[in-house]
N, C-alpha and C positions, 0 to 999 in steps of 0.2 A: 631241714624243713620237714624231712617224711617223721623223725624221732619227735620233735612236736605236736603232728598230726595224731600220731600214735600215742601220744599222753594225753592229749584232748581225748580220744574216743576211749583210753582206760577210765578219765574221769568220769566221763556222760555214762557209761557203763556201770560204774561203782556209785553213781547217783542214782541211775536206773532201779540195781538190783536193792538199794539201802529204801528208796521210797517203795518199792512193790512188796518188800518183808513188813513193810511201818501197815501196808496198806491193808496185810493177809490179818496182821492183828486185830486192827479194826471192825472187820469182820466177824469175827469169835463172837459180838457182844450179841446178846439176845435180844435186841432192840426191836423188834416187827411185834407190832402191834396186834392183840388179842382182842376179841369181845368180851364183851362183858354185860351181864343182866341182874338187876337186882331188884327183888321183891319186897318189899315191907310193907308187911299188913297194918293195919290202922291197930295203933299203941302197943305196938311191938316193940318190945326191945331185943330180939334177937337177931344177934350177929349174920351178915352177909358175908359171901369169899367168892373169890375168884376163883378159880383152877389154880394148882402150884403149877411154876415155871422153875427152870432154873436163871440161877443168878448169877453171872461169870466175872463180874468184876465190881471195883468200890462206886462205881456212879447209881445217881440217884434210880428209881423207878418213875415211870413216868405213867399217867390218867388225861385220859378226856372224855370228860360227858359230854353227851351228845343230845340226850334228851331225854325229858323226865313227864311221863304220864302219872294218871290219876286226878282226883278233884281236890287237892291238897292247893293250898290258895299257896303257900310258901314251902314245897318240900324240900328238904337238905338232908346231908349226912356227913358223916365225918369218916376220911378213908386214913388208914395208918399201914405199912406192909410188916407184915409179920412171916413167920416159917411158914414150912407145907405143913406142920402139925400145930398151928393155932396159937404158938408161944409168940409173945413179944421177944425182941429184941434188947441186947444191954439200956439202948437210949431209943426211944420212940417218940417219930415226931406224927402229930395229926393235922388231917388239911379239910378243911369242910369244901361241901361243893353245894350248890343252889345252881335257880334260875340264872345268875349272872354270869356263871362259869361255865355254860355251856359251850362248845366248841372253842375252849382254850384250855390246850394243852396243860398239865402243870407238870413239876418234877417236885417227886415225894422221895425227902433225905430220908435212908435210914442207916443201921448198924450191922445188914445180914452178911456182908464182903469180909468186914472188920471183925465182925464175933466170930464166924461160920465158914467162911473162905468161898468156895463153891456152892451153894444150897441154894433147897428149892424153896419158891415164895409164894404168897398170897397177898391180894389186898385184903384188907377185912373194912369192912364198912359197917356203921349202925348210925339207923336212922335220928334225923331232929326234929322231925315233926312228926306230931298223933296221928296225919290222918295215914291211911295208905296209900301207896305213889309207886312206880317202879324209877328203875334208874338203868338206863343204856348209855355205854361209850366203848372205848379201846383200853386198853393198858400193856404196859413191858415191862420185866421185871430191868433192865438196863437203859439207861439212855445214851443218846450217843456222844 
């Protein structure tokens, strides 16, 4: 009875320490969410960015606006993540955002794990409408 006892608690121990090493990895990802503010002046086409973050693993990026001032009857924009140094990626995907998308989360695929391994990111955003508008939310360069 006690050598069964004693394999029972090696097991629970050996599940212990296999799920608490699964869990430390978890961790590592750079998921905690950033601000973010974005300007565009009326018939701008110049590019917005976040801060570079780093990027620790192949999951998506992740955006949410939150809210969008100015007197733009329809302001949008189109977010894609690129380097800390402004380059696209081998494959780049684009995601628009608007009034409908406020306070829903998205996750934005890209290539920066896959091309880059470790590296730091940016979103870049350019606006879709002439007039001027700002654009507030969070972003992470990892999702969980």
């Amino acid at each position: 009875m006690m050598a069964v006892k004693r394999r029972l608690y090696v097991a629970v121990l050996a599940v212990v320490i296999v799920l608490s090493v699964g869990s430390l990895s978890a961790l590592a990802n750079n998921y905690t969410d950033t601000d973010f503010s974005f300007g565009f002046p009326p018939n701008s086409t110049t590019n917005q960015y976040t801060a570079a973050r780093a990027k620790t693993d192949a999951s998506s990026a992740y955006m949410k606006l939150q809210s969008l001032s100015g007197s733009d009857s329809n302001p949008s924009y189109t977010a894609s993540v690129v380097r800390y140094n402004y380059t696209n990626f081998s494959r780049t995907w684009y995601y628009s955002f608007n009034r409908s998308n406020i306070n829903q989360g998205r996750y934005l695929s890209n290539y920066a794990f896959e091309d880059d391994g470790k590296v730091d990111v940016r979103i870049k955003a350019r606006a879709g409408s002439v007039h001027g508008f700002g654009a507030y939310g969070v972003w992470s360069p990892d999702s969980i």
